[in-house]
C-alpha positions in Angstrom: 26.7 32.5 41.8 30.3 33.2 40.9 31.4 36.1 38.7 32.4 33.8 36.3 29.4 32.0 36.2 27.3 34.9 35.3 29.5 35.6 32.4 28.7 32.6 31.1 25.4 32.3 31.8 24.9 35.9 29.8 27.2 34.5 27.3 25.0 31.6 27.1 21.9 33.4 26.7 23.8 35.6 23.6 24.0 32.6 21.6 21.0 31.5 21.9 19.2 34.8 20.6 21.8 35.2 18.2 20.7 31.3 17.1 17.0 32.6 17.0 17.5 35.7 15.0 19.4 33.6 12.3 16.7 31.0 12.5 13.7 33.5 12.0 16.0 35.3 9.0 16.7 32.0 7.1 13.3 31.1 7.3 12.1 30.9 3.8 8.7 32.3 4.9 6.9 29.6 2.3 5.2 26.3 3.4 8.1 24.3 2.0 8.1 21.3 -0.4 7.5 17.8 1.4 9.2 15.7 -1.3 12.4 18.0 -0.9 15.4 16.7 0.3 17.0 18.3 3.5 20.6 16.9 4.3 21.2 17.1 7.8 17.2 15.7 8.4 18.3 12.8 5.8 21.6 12.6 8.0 19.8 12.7 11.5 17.1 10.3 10.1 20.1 7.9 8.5 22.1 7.5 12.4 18.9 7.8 14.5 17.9 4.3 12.0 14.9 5.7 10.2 12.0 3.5 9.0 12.9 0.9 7.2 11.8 -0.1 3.6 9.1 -3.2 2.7 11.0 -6.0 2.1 9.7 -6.8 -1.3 9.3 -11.1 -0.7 6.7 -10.3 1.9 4.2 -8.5 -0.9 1.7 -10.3 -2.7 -0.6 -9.1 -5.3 -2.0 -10.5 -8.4 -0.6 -8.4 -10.3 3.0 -9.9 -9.9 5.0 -10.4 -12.8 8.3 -11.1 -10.3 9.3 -10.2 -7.0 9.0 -6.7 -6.7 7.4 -6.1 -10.0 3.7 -5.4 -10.8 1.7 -5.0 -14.0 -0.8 -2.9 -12.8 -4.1 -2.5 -15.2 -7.0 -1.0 -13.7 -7.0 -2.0 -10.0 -4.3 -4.5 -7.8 -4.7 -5.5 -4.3 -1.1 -5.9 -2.9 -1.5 -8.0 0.3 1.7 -6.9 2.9 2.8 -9.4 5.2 3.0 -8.3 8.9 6.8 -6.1 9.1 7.2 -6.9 12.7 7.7 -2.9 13.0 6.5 0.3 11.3 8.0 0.0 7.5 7.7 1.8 4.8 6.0 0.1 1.2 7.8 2.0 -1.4 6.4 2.2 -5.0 7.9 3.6 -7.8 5.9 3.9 -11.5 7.1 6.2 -14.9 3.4 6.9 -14.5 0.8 8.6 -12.5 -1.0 6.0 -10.3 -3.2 6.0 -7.1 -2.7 3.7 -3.9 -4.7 3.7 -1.3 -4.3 2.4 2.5 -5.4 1.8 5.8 -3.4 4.6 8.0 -1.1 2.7 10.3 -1.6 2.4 14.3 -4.7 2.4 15.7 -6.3 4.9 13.1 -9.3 3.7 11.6 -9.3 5.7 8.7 -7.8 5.1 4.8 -5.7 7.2 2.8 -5.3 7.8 -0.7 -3.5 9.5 -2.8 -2.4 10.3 -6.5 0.9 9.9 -7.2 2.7 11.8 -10.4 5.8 11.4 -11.8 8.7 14.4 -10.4 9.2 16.9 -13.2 12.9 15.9 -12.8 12.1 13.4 -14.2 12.8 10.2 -12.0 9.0 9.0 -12.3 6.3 8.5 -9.4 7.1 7.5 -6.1 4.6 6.5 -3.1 5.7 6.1 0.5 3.0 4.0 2.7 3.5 3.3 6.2 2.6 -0.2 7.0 2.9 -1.6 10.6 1.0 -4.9 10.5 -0.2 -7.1 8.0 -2.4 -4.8 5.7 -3.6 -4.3 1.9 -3.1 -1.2 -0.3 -5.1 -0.8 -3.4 -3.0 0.4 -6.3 -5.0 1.7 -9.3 -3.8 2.5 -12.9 -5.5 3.4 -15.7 -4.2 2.2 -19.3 -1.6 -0.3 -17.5 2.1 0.6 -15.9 4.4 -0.4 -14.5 5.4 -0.5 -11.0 8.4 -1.4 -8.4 8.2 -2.2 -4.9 11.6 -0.5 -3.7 13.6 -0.9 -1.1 15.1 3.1 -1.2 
């Protein structure tokens, strides 16, 4: 190994525990917030592709009042036509609601989960990964409204 090639390799290895140290001191030392944003995860996500959203035609439910709209009262059976691909079903209500679905892969297990509305205001949102033709239960008391987004 050349002269010059140590330098660099102990240049190298410099950076990369100056990188750690920075790392470990910006470490907010909390759990962290799942529904927060993080930019350059939303950027990576954006070019690597990222899971699509549930195109809205291939839901039905009873529940319809248009495409993409439900009136939700007590329970709804939304019936998701097969995505050719891991998607994701996104609903969006000014209210708290509850869906629940059969986890995607080979899982045989179903999740569920109470959705509220975002004390900034913008309502509640539920993200459901769907890979195959599936059903999610989504339950309401008192009626509301909800939208099967595309973002």
């Amino acid at each position: 190994m050349t002269g010059r090639q140590k330098v660099l390799l102990v240049a190298l290895g410099v950076l990369v525990a100056i990188l750690f140290v920075v790392a470990v001191g910006a470490g907010g030392g909390d759990r962290g917030d799942p529904s927060a944003r993080r930019g350059l995860v939303d950027l990576l996500g954006r070019a690597g592709g990222g899971a699509q959203a549930v195109d809205p035609a291939t839901v039905d439910a009873d529940c319809a009042e248009a495409a993409g709209r439900l009136a939700v009262d007590g329970d709804c059976e939304l019936r998701v036509a097969d995505p050719g691909g891991l998607r994701t079903l996104i609903l969006r209500g000014p209210e708290a609601f509850t869906v629940e679905a059969p986890a995607p892969g080979d899982a045989e297990f179903t999740v569920e989960d109470d959705v509220t509305p975002a004390d900034d205001g913008t309502g509640a949102v539920a993200r459901i990964a769907v890979d195959r033709a599936t059903t999610v239960r989504v339950s309401c008391s008192g009626g509301c409204p909800i939208t099967i987004a595309r973002d």
